[in-house]
N, CA, C and O atoms as a CHARMM CRD file, in Angstrom:
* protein
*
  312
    1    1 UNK  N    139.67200 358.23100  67.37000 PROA 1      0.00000
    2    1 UNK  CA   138.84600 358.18200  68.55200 PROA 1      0.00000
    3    1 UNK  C    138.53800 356.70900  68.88000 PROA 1      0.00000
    4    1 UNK  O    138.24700 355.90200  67.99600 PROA 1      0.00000
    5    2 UNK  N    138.60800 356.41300  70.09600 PROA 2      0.00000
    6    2 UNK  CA   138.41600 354.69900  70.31800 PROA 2      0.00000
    7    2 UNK  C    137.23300 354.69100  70.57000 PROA 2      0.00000
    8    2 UNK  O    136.57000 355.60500  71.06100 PROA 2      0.00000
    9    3 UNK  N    136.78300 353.30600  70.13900 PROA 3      0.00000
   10    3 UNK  CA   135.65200 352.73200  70.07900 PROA 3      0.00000
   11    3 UNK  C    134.75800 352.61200  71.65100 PROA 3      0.00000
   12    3 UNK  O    135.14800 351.73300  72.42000 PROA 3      0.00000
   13    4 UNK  N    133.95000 353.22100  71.95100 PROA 4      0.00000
   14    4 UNK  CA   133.32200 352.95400  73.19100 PROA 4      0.00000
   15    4 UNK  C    132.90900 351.39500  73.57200 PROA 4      0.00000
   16    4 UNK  O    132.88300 350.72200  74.60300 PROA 4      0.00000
   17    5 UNK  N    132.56700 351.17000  72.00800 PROA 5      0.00000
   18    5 UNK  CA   131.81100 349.58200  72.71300 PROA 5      0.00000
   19    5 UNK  C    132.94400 348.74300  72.95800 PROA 5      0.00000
   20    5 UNK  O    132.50500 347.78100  73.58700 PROA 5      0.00000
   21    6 UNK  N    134.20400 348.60800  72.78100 PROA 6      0.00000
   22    6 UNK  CA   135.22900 347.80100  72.93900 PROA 6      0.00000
   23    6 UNK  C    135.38100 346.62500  71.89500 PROA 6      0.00000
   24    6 UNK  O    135.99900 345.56400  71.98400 PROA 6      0.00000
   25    7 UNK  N    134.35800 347.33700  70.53200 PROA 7      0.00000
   26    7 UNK  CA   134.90400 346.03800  69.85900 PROA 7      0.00000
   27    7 UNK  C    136.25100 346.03200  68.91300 PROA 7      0.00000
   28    7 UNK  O    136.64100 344.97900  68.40900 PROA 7      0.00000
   29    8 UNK  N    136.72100 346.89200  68.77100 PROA 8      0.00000
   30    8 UNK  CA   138.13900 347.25700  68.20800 PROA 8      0.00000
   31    8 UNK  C    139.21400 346.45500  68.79700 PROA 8      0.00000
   32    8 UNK  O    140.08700 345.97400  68.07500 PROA 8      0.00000
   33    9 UNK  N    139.20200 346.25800  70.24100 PROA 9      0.00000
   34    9 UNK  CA   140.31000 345.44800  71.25900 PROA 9      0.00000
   35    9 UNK  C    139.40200 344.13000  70.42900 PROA 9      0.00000
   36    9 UNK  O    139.91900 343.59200  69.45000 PROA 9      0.00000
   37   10 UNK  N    138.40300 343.81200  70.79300 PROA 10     0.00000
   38   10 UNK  CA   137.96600 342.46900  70.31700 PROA 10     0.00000
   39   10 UNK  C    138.25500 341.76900  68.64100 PROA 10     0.00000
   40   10 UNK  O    138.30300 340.56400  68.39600 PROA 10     0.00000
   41   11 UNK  N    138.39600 342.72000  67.79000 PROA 11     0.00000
   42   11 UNK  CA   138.62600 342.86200  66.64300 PROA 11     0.00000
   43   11 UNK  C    140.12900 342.23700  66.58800 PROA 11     0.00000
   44   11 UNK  O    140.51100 341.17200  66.10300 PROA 11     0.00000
   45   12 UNK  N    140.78400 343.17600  67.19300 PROA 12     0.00000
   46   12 UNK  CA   142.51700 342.94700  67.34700 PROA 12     0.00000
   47   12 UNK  C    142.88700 341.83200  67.92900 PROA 12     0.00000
   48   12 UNK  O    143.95600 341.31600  67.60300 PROA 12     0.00000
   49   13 UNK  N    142.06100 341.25100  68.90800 PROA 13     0.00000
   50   13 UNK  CA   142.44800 340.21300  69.37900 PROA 13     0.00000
   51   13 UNK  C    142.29300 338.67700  69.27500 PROA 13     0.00000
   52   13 UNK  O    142.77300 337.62300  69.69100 PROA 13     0.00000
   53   14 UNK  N    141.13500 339.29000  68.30100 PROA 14     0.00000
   54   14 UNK  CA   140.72500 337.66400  67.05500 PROA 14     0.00000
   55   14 UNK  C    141.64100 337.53000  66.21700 PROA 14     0.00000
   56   14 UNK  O    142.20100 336.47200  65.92700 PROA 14     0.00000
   57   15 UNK  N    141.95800 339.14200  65.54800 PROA 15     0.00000
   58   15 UNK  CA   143.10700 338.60400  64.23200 PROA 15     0.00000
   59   15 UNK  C    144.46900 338.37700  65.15900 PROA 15     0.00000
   60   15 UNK  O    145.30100 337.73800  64.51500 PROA 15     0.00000
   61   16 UNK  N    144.84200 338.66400  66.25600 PROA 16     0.00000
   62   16 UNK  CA   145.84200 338.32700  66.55000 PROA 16     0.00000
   63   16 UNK  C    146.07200 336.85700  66.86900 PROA 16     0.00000
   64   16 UNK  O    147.19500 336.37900  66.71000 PROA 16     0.00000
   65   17 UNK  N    144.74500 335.89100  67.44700 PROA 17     0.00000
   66   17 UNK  CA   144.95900 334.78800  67.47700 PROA 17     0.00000
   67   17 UNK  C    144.81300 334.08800  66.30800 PROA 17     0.00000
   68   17 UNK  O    145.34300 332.97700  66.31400 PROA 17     0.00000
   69   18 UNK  N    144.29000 334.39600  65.38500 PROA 18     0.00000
   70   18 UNK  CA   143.84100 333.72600  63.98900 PROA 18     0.00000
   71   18 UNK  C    145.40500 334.06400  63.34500 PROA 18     0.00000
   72   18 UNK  O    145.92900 333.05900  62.86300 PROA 18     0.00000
   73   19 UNK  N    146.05200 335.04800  63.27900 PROA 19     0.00000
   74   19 UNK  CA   147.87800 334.70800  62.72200 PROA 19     0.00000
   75   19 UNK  C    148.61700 333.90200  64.04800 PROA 19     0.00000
   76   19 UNK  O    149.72800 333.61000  63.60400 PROA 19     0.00000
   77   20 UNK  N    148.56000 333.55200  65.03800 PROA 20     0.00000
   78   20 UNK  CA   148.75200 333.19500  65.93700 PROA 20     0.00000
   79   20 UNK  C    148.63400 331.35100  65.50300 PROA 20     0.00000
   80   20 UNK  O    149.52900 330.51700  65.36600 PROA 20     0.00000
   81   21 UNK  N    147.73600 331.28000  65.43100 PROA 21     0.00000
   82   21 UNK  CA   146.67200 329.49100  64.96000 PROA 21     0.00000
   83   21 UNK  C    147.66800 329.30500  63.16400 PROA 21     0.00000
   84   21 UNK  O    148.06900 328.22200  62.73800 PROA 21     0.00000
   85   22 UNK  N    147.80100 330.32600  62.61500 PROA 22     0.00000
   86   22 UNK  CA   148.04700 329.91500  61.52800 PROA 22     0.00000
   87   22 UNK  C    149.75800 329.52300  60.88600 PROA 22     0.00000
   88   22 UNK  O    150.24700 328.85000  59.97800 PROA 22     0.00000
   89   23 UNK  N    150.26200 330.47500  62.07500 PROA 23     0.00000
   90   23 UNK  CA   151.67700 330.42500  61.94300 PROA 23     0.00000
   91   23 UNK  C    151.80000 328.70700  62.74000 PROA 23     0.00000
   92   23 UNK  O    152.47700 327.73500  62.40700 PROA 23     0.00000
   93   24 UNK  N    151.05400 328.85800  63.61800 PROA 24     0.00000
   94   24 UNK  CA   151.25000 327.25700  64.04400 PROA 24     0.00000
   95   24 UNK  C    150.63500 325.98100  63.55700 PROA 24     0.00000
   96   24 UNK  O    150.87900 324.83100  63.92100 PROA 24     0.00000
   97   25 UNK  N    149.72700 326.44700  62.59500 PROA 25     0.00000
   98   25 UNK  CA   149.49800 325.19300  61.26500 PROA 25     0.00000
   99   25 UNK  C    150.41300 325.14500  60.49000 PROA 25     0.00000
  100   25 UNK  O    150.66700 324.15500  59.80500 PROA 25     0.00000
  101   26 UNK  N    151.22500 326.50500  60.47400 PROA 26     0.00000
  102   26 UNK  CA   151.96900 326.09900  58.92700 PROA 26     0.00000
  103   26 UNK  C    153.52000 325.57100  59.83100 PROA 26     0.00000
  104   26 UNK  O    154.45800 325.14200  59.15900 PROA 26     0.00000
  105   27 UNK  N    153.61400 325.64300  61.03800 PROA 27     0.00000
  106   27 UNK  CA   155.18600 324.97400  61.56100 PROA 27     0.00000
  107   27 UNK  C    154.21800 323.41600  61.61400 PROA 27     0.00000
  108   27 UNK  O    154.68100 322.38600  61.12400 PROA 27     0.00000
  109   28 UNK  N    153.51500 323.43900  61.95500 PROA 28     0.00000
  110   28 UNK  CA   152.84800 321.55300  61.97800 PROA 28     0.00000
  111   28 UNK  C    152.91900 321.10800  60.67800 PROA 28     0.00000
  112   28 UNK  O    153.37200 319.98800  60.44200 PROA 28     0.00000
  113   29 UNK  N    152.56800 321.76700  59.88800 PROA 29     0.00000
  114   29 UNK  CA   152.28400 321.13600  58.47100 PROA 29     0.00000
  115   29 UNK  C    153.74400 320.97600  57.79700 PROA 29     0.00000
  116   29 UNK  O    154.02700 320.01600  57.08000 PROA 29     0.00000
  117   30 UNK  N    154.75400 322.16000  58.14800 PROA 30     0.00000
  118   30 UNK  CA   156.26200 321.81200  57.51400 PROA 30     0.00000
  119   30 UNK  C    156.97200 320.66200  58.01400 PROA 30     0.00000
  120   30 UNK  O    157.73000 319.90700  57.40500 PROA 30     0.00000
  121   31 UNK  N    156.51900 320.64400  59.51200 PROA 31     0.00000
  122   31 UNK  CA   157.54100 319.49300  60.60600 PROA 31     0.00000
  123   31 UNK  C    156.65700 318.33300  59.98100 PROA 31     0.00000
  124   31 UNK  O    157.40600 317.35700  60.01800 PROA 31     0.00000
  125   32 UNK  N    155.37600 317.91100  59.39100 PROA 32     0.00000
  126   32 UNK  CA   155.22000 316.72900  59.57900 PROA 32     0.00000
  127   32 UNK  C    155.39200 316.51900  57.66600 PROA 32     0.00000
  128   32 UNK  O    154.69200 315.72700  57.03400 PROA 32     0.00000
  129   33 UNK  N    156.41400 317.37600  57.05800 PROA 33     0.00000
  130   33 UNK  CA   156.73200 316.85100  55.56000 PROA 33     0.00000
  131   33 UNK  C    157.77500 317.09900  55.73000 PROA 33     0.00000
  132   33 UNK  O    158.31000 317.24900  54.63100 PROA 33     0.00000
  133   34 UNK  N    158.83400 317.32900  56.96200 PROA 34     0.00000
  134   34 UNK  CA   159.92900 316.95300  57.40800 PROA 34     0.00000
  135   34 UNK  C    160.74700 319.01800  56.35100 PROA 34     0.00000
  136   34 UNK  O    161.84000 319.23800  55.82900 PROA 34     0.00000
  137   35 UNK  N    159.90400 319.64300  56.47300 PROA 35     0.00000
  138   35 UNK  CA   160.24400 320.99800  56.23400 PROA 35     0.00000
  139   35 UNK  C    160.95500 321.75500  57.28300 PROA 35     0.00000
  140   35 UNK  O    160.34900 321.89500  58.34600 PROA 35     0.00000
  141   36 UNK  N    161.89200 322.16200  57.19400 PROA 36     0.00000
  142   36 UNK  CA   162.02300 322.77100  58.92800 PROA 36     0.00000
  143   36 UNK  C    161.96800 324.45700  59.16100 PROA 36     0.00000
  144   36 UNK  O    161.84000 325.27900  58.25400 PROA 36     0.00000
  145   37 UNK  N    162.03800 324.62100  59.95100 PROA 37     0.00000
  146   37 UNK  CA   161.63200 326.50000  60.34800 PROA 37     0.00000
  147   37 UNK  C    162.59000 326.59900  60.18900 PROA 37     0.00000
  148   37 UNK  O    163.54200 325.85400  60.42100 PROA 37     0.00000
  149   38 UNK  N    162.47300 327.95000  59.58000 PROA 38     0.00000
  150   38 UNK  CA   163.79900 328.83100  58.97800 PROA 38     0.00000
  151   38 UNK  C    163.82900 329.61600  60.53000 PROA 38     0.00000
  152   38 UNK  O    164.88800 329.41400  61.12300 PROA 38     0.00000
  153   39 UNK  N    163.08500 330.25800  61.08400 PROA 39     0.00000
  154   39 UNK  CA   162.53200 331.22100  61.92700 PROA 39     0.00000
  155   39 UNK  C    163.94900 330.75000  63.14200 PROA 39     0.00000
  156   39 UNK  O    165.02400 331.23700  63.49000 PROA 39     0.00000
  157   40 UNK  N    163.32200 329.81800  63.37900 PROA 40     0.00000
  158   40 UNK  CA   163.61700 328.66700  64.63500 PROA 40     0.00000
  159   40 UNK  C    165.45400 328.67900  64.34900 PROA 40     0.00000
  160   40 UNK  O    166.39200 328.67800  65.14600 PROA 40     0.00000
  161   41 UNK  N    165.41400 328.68800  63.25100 PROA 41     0.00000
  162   41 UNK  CA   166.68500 327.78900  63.13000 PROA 41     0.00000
  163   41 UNK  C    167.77000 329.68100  62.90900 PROA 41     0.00000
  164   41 UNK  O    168.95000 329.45100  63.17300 PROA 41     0.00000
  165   42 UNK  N    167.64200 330.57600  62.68800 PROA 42     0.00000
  166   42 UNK  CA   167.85000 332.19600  62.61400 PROA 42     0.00000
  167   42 UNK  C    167.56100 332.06800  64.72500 PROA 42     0.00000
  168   42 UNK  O    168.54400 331.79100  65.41100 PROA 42     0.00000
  169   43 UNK  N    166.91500 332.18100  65.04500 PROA 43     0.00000
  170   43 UNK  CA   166.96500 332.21500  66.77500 PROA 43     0.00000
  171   43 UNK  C    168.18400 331.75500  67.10500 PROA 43     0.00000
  172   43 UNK  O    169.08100 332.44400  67.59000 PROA 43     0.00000
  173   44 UNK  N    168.28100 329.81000  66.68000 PROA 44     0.00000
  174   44 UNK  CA   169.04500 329.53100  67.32500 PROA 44     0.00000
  175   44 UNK  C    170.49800 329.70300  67.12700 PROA 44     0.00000
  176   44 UNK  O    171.35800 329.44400  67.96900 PROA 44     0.00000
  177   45 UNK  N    170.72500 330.23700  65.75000 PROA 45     0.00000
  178   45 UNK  CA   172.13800 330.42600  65.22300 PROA 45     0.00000
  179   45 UNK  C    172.57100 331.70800  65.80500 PROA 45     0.00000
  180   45 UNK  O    173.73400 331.70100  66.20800 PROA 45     0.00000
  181   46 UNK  N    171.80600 332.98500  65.96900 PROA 46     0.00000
  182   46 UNK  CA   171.82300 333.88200  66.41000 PROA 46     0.00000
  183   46 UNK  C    172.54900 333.70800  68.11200 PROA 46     0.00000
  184   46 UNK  O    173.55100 334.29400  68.52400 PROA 46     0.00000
  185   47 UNK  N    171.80000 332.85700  68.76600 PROA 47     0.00000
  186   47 UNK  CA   172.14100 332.77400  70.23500 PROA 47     0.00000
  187   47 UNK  C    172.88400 331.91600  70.44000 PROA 47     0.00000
  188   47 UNK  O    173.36600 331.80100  71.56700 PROA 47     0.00000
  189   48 UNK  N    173.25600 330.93000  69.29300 PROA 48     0.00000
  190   48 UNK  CA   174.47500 330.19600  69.85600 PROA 48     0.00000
  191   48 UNK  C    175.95500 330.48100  69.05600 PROA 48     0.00000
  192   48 UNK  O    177.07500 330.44700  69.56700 PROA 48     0.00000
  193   49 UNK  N    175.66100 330.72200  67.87900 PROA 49     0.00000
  194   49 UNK  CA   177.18400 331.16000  66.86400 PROA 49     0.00000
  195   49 UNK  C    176.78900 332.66200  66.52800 PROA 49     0.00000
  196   49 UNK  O    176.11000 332.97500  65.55000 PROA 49     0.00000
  197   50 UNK  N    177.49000 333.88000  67.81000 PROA 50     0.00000
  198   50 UNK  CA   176.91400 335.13200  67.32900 PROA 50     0.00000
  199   50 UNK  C    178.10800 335.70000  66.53300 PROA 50     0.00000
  200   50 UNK  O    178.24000 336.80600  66.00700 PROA 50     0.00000
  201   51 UNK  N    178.91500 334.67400  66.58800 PROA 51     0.00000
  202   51 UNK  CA   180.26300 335.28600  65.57400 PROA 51     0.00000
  203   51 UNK  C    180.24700 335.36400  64.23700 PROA 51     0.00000
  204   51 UNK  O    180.97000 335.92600  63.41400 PROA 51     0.00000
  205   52 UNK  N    178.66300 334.26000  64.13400 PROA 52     0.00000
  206   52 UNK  CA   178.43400 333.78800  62.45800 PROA 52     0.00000
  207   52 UNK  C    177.50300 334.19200  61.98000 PROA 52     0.00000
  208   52 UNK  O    176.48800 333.75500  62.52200 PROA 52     0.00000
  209   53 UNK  N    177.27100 335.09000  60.89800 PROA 53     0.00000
  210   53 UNK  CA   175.86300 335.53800  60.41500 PROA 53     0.00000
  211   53 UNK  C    175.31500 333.89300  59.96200 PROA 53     0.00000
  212   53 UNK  O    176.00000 332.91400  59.66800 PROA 53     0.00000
  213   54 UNK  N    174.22100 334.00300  60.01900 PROA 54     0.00000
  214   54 UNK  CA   173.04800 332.84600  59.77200 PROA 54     0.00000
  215   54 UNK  C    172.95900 333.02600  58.44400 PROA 54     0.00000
  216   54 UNK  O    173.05900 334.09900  57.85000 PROA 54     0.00000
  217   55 UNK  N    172.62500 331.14900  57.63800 PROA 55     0.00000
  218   55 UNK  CA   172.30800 331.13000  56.38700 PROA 55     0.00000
  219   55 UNK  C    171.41900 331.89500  56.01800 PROA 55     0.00000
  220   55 UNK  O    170.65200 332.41900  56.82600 PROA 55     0.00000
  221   56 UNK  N    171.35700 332.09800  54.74000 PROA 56     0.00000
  222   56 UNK  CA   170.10300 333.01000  54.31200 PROA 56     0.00000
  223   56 UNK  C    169.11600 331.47500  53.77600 PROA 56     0.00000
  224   56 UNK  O    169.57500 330.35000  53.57600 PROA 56     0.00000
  225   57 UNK  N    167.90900 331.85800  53.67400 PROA 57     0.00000
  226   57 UNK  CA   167.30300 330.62600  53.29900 PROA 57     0.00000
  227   57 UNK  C    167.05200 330.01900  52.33700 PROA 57     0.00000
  228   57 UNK  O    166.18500 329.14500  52.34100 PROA 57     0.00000
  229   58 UNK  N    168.00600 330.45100  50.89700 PROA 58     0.00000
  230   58 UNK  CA   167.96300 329.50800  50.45600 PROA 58     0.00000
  231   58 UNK  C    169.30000 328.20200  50.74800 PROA 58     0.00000
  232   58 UNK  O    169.16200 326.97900  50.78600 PROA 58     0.00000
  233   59 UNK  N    170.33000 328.88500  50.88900 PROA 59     0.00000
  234   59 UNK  CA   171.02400 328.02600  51.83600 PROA 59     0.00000
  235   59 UNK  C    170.77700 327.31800  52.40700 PROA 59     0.00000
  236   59 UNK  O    171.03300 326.16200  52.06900 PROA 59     0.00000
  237   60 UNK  N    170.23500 327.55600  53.42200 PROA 60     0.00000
  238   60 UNK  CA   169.18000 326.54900  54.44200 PROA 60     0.00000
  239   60 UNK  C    168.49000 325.06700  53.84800 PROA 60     0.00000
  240   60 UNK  O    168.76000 323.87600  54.00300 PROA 60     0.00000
  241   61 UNK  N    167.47500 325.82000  53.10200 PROA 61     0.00000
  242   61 UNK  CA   166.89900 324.56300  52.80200 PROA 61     0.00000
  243   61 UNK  C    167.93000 323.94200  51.83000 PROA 61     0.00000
  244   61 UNK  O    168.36500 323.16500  52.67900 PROA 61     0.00000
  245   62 UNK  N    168.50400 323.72000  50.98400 PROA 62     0.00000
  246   62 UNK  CA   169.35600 323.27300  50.25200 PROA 62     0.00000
  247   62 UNK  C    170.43200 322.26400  51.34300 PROA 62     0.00000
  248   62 UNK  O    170.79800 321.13700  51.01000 PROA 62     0.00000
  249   63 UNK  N    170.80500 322.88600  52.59500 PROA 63     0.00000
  250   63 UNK  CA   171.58200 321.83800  53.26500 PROA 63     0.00000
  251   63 UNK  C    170.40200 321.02200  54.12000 PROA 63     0.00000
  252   63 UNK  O    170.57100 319.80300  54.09600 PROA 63     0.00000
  253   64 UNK  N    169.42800 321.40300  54.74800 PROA 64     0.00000
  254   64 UNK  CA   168.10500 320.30100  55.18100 PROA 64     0.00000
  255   64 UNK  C    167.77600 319.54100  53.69300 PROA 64     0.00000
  256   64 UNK  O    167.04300 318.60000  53.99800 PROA 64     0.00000
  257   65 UNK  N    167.98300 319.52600  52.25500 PROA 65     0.00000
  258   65 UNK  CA   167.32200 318.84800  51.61100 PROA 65     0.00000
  259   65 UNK  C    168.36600 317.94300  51.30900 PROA 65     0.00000
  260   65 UNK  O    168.10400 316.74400  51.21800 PROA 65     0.00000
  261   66 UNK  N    169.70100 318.43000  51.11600 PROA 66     0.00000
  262   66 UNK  CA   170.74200 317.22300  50.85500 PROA 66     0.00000
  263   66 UNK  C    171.33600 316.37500  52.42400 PROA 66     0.00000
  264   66 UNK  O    172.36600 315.70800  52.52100 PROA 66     0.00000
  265   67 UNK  N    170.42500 316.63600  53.41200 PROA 67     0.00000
  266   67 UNK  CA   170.35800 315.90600  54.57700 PROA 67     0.00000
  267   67 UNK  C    169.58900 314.55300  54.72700 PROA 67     0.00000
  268   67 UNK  O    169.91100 313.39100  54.97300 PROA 67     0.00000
  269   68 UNK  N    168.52700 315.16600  54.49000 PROA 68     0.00000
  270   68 UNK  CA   167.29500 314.54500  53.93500 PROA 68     0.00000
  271   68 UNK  C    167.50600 313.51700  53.11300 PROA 68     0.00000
  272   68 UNK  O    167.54000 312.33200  53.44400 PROA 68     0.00000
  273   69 UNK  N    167.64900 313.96200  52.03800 PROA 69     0.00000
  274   69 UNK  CA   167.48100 312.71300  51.01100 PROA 69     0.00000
  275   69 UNK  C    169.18100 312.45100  50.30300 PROA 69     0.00000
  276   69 UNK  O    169.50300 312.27000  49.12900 PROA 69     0.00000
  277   70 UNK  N    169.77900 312.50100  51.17900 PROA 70     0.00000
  278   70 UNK  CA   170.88900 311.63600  51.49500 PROA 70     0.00000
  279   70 UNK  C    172.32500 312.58500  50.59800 PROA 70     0.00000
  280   70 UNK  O    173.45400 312.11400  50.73500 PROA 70     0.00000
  281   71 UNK  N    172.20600 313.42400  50.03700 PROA 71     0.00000
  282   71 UNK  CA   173.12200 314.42700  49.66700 PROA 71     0.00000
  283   71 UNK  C    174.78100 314.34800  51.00000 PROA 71     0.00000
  284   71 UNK  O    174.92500 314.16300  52.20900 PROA 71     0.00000
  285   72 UNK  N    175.62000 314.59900  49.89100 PROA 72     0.00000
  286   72 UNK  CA   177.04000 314.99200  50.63300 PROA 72     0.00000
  287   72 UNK  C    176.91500 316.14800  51.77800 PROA 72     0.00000
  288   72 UNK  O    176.27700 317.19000  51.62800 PROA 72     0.00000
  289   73 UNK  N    177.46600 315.86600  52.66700 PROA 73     0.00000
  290   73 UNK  CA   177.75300 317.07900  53.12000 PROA 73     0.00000
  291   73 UNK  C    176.83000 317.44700  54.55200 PROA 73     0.00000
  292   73 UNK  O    177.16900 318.03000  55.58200 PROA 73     0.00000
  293   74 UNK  N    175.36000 316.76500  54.08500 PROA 74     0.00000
  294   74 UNK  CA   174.24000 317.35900  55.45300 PROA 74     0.00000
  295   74 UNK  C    175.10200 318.32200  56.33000 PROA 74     0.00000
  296   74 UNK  O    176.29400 318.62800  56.35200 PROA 74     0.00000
  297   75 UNK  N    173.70200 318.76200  57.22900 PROA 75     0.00000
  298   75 UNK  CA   173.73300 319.78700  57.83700 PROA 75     0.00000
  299   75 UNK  C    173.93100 319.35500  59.27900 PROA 75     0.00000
  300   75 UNK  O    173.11900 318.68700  59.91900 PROA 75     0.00000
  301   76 UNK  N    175.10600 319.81000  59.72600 PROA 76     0.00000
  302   76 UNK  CA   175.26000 319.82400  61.37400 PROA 76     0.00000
  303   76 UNK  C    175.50300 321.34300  62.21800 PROA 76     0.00000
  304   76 UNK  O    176.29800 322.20900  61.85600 PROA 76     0.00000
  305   77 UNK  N    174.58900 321.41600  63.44500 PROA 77     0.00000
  306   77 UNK  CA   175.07400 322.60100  63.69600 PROA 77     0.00000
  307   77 UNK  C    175.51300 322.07700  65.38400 PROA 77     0.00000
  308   77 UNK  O    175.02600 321.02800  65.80500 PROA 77     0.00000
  309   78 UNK  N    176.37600 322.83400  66.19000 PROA 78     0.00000
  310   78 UNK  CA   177.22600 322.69500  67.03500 PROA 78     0.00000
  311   78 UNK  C    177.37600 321.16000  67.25800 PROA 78     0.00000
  312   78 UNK  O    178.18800 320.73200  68.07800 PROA 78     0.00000
């Protein structure tokens, strides 16, 4: 039965901005220790190489870390 006073929508819509605020502290906090989104980077492989399944992540970070700190091979995509 829904809530007459409407605080249930209000409820839902705090925690929705509070995971909202937090998913975007934790992409600020990875980009500025040079971490990169897995998320971001699954979008864009998806919509640009749909012929290629996308790294899984540990893959991922393993070619951003030998990019990084100077490893064979770094990571290029198109």
């Amino acid at each position: 039965m829904p809530d007459p006073s409407g605080q249930d929508d209000l409820l839902c819509l705090c925690r929705d901005a509070a995971v909202r605020w937090g998913r975007g502290v934790r992409r600020t906090a990875g980009a500025m220790i040079g971490q990169p989104d897995y998320e971001a980077y699954v979008r864009h492989a998806t919509a640009t190489h749909p012929d290629q399944p996308p790294l899984d992540k540990i893959a991922f970070f393993r070619l951003h870390e030998q990019r990084r700190f100077g490893g064979a091979g770094g990571f290029k995509c198109c």
